[in-house]
LOSEDO-50891 format. One record per residue: residue in three letters; chain; x, y, z of N, C-alpha, C, O, CB in turn. Coordinates in steps of 0.2 Angstrom, whole numbers. Glycine has a CB too. Layout:
<nodes>
ala,A,X,Y,Z,X,Y,Z,X,Y,Z,X,Y,Z,X,Y,Z
...
</nodes>
This chain:
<nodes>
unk,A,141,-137,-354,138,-138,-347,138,-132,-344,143,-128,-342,140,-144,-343
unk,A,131,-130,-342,131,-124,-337,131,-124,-333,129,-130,-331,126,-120,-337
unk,A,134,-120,-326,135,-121,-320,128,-117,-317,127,-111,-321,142,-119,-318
unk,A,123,-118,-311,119,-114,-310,122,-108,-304,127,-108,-302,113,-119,-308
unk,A,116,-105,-304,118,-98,-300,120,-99,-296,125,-96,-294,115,-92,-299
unk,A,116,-105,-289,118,-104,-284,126,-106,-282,130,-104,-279,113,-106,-280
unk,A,128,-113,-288,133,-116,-288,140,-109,-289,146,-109,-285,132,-121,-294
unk,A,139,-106,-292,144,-102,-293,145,-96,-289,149,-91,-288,143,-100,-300
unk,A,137,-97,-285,138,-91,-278,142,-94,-273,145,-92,-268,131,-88,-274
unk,A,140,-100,-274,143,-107,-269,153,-106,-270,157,-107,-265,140,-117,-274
unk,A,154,-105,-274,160,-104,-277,163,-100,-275,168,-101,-271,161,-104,-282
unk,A,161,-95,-277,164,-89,-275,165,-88,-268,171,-87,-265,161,-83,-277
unk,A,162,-88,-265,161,-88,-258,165,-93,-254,168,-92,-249,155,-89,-256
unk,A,166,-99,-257,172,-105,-255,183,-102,-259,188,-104,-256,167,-114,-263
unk,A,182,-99,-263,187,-95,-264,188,-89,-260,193,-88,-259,187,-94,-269
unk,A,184,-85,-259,185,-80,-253,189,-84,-248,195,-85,-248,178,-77,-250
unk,A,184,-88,-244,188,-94,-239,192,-95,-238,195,-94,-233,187,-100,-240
unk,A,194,-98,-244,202,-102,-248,206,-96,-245,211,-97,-240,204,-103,-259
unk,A,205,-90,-248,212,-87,-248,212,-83,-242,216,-79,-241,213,-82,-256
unk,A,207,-83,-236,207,-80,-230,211,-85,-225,214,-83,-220,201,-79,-228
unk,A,210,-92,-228,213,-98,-225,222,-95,-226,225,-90,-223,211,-107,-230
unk,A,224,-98,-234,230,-98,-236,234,-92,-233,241,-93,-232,229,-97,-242
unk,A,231,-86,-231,235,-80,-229,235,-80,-223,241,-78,-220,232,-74,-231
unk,A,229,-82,-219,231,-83,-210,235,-90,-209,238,-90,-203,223,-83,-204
unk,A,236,-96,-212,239,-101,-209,241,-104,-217,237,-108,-221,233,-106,-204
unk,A,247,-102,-220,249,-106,-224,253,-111,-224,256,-113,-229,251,-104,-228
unk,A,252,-114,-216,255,-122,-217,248,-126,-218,248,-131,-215,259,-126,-210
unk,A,244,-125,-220,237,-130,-220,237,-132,-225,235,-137,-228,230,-129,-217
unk,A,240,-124,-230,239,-128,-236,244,-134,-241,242,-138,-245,239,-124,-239
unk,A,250,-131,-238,256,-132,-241,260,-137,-233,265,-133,-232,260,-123,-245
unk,A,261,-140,-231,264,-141,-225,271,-141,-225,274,-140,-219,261,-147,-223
unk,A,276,-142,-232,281,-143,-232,285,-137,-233,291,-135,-230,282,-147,-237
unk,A,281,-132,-236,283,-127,-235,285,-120,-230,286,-115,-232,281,-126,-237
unk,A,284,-122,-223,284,-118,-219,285,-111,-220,291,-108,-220,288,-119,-216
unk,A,279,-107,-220,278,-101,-222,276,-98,-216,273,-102,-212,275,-99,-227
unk,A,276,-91,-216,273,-88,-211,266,-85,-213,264,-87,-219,277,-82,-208
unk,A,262,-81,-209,258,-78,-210,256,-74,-212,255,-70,-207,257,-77,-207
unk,A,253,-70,-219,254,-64,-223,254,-59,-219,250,-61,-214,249,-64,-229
unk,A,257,-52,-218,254,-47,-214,256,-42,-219,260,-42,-223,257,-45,-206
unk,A,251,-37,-218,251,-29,-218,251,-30,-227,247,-34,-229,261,-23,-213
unk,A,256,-26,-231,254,-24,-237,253,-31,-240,249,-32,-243,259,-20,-239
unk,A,258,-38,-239,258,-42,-242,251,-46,-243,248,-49,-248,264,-45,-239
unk,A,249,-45,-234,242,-50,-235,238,-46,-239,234,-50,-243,237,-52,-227
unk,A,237,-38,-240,230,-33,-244,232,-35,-252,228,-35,-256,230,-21,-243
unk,A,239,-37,-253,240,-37,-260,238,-44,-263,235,-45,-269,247,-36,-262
unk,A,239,-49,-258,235,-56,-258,226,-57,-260,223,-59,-265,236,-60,-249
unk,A,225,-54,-254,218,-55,-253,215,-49,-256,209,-49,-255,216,-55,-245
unk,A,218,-45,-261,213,-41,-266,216,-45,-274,216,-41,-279,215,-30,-265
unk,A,218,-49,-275,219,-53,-281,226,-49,-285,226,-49,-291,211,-55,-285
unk,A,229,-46,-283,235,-41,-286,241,-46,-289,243,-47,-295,239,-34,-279
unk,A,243,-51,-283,249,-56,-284,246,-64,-280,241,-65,-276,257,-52,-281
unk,A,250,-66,-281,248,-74,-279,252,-78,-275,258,-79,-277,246,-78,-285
unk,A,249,-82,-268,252,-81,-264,260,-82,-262,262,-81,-257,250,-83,-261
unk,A,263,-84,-269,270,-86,-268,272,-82,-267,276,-81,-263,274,-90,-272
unk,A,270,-75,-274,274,-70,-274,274,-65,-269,277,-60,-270,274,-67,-279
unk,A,269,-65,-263,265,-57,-259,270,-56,-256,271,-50,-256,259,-57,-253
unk,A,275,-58,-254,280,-56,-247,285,-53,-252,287,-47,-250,284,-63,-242
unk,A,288,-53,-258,293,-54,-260,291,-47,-265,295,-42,-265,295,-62,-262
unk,A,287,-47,-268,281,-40,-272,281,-36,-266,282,-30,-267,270,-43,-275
unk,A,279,-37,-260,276,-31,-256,283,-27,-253,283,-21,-252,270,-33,-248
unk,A,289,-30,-253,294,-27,-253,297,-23,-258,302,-20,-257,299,-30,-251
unk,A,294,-23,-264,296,-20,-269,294,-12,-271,288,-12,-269,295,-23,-275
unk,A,297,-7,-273,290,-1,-278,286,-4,-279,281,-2,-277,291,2,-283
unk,A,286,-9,-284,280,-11,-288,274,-12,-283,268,-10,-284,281,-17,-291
unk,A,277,-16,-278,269,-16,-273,267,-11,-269,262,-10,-268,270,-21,-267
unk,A,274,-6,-268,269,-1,-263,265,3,-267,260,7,-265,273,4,-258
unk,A,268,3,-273,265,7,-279,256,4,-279,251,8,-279,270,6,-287
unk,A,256,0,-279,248,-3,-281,244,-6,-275,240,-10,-275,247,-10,-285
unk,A,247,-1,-268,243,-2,-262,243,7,-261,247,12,-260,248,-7,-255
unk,A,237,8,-261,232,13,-261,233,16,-252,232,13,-247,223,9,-263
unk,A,233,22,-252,234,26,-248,229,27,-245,225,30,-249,237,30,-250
unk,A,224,26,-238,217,27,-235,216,36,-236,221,40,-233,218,25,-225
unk,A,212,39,-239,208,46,-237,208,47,-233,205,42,-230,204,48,-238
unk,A,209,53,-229,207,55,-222,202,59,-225,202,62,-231,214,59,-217
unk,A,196,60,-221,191,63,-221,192,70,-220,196,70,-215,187,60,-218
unk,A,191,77,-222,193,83,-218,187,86,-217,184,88,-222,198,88,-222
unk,A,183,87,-210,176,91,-210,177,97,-211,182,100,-208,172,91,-205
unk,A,173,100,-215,173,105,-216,169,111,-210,163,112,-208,170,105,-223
unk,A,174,116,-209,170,120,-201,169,126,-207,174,127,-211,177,122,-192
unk,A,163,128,-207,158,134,-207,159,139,-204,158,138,-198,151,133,-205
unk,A,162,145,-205,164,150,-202,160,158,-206,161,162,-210,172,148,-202
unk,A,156,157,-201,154,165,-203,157,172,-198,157,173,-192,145,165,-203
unk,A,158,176,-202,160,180,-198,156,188,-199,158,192,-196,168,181,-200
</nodes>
């Protein structure tokens, strides 16, 4: 059975959702578990699919995670100097 396009756009977009839910309020999903709120490295390593949410907190304190969180580029403009 084939699933149609829009269904699977439908989807995707419903897992995006999910995991924007799960990372800002993970008692809605799990209520027994009293967890906090994903922040800083743990939630980018969550919400770019790297580890999964049991493991984010516990991966983002390791090398391993900071290793596979990407450093921002600073842009440098370039000044023209004729002399």
């Amino acid at each position: 059975m084939m699933a149609t396009i829009p269904h699977e756009i439908k989807k995707l977009f419903q897992s995006q959702t999910d995991k924007l839910r799960n990372a800002d309020q993970p008692q809605m999903m799990r209520p027994k578990n009293n967890r906090k709120a994903l922040k800083g490295i743990a939630r980018s390593l969550y919400l770019s699919g790297k580890v999964t949410l049991n493991r984010a907190e516990e991966f983002a304190t390791t090398a391993m995670g900071l290793s596979l969180v990407k450093k921002p580029v600073e842009k440098k403009e370039k000044k023209d100097e004729k002399a």
